[in-house]
N, C-alpha and C positions, 0 to 999 in steps of 0.2 A: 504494500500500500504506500502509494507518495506521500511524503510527508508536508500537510499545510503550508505554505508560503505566509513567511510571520514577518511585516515592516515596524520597524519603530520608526516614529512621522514625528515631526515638530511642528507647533502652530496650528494644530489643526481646529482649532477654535475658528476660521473666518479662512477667507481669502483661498492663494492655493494650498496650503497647508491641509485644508478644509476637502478641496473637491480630489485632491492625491488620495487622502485616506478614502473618500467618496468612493472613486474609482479602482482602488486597490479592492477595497471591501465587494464591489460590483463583478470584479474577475476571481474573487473566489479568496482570497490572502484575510488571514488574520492579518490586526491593525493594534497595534500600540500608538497610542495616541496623546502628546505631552503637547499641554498649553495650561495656561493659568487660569481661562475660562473654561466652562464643560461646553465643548462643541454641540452642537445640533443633531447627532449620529445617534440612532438606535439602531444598533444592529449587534445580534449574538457573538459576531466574531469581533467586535471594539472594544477596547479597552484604555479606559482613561486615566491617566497620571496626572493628577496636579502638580505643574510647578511655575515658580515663576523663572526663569532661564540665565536671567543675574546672579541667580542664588547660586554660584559658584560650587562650593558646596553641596549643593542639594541636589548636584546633579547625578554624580554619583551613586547616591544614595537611593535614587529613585530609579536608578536604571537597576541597581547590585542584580535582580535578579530575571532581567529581560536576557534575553539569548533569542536576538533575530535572524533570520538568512538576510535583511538587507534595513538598512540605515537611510534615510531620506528627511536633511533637514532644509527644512522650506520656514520657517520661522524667520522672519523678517523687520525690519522698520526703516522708514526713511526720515531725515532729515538733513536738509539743504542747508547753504552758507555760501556766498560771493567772499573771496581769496578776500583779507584785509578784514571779514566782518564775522568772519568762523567764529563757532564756538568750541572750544575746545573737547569740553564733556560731552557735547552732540556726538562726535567724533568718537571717543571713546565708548560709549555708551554701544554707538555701530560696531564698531570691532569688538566689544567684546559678545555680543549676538552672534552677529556673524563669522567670525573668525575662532574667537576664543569657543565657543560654544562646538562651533564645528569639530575643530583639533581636539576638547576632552570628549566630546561621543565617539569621535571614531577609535579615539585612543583606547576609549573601553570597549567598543563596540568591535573593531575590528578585529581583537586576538579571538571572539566568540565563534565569527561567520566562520561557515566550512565551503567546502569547495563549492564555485558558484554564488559566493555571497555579492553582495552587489550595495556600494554608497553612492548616494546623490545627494549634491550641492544643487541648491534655487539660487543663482546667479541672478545675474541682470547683462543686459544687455550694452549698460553704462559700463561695464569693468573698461572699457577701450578709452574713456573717458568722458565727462560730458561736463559741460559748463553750469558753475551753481550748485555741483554735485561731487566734488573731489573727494571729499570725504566718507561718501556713500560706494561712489564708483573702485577708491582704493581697497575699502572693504571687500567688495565684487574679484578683485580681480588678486585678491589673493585666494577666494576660493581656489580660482582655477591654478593658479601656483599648487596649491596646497593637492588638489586631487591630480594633476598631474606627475608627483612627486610619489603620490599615495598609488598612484595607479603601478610606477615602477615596483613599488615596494611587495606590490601584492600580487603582481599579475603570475608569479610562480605559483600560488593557490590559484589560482584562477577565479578571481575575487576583481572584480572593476569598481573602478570609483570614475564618476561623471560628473559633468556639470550641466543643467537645465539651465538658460539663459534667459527669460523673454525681457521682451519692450514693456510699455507703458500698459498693464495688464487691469482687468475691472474688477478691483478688489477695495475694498476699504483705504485702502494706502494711495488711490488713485485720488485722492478728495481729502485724502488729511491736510489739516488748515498748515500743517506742518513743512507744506509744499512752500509757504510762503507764495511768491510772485515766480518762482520756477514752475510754470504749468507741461502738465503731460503734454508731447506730440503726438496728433493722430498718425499713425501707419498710414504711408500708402495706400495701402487695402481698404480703408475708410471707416476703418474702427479700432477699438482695439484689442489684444489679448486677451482669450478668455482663459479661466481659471482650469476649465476641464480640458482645454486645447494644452497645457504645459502639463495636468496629470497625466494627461494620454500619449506623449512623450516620456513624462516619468517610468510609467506603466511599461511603456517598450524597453527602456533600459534597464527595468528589473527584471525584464523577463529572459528565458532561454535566447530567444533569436538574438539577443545584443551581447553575449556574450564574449565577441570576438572586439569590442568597443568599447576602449577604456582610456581615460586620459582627456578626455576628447570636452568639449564646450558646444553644446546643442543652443545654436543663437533661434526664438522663434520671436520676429522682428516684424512679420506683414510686412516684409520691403522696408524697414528703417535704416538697416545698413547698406542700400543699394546706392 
């Protein structure tokens, strides 16, 4: 008998965090699921962790006893700054979400997975840089540092680590007042990112057929980088 396909998800209160776990649950995967809020999910294979993702400490402690085949931290925030008007703690605040958060999951997470285990990084499509956003975008683009590093490290298990990249996506964080006067671009395509268009992305690179794909930075942009 196969054994269940088990993700541990970050953020999954809102946003994509939210339709990942959605969609994993939809193909059949148990779902570990850390946010600070209780997401909107009833389903028999979810299960919810409260934490708040700061709490350094706590993170640890609330994983001690998860053992997933695959890690997916989509847990996110943004906030903007023009060069000369940064805040400093904005700045840190991001990296340690995004970056610090990432490196102690995987760190605990990765000695777990077995052969075929698979991590995903929620990138942005800013990592290349963008104006009004340095300090959001440098966050971004050390994921990809970091999982392409992690990809070397592991690909002897046969273990992949990725990055999901999208554009200007329609999540709560598209309309945080927090955007200041930095407003979202529409894509090309004449809207924007959807939440279940980057799970169903996620979705492929957990799965068997993406196996041979690892390292790599999945931009989904509607034409922004063209």
């Amino acid at each position: 008998m196969a054994v269940q396909p088990h993700a541990l998800v970050t953020g999954t209160s809102s946003g994509i965090g939210a339709a990942v776990a959605a969609r994993l649950l939809s193909d059949g995967w148990q779902v570990t699921g850390i946010s600070r809020r209780p997401p909107a999910l009833d389903h028999p294979a979810f299960r919810h962790l409260p934490l708040d993702l700061s709490d350094a400490a706590g993170i640890e402690r609330t994983v001690a006893d998860v053992a997933p085949t695959a890690l997916v931290h989509a847990a996110g925030l943004l906030k903007v700054g023009k060069l000369g008007e940064l805040a400093h703690d904005d700045g840190a605040e991001m990296w340690r979400l995004h970056v610090d958060v990432a490196e102690r999951l995987a760190n605990l997470i990765a000695p777990r997975l077995r052969q075929g285990g698979r991590i995903v990084f929620i990138g942005s499509r800013t990592a290349s840089g963008a104006a009004g956003r340095g300090q959001y975008a440098a966050t971004k683009a050390a994921l990809v540092a970091m999982a392409r590093s992690w990809a070397a490290e592991l690909a002897p298990r046969g273990i992949t680590v990725n990055v999901v990249a999208p554009a200007a996506t329609e999540t709560p964080m598209l309309n945080d007042p927090a955007r200041g006067s930095v407003t979202p671009k529409l894509p090309p395509i004449g809207r924007f990112i959807r939440p279940e268009e980057v799970a169903a992305a996620v979705a492929f690179l957990l799965s068997a057929d993406a196996g041979a794909i690892t390292g790599q930075q999945l931009v989904i942009c509607g034409g922004s980088s063209l």
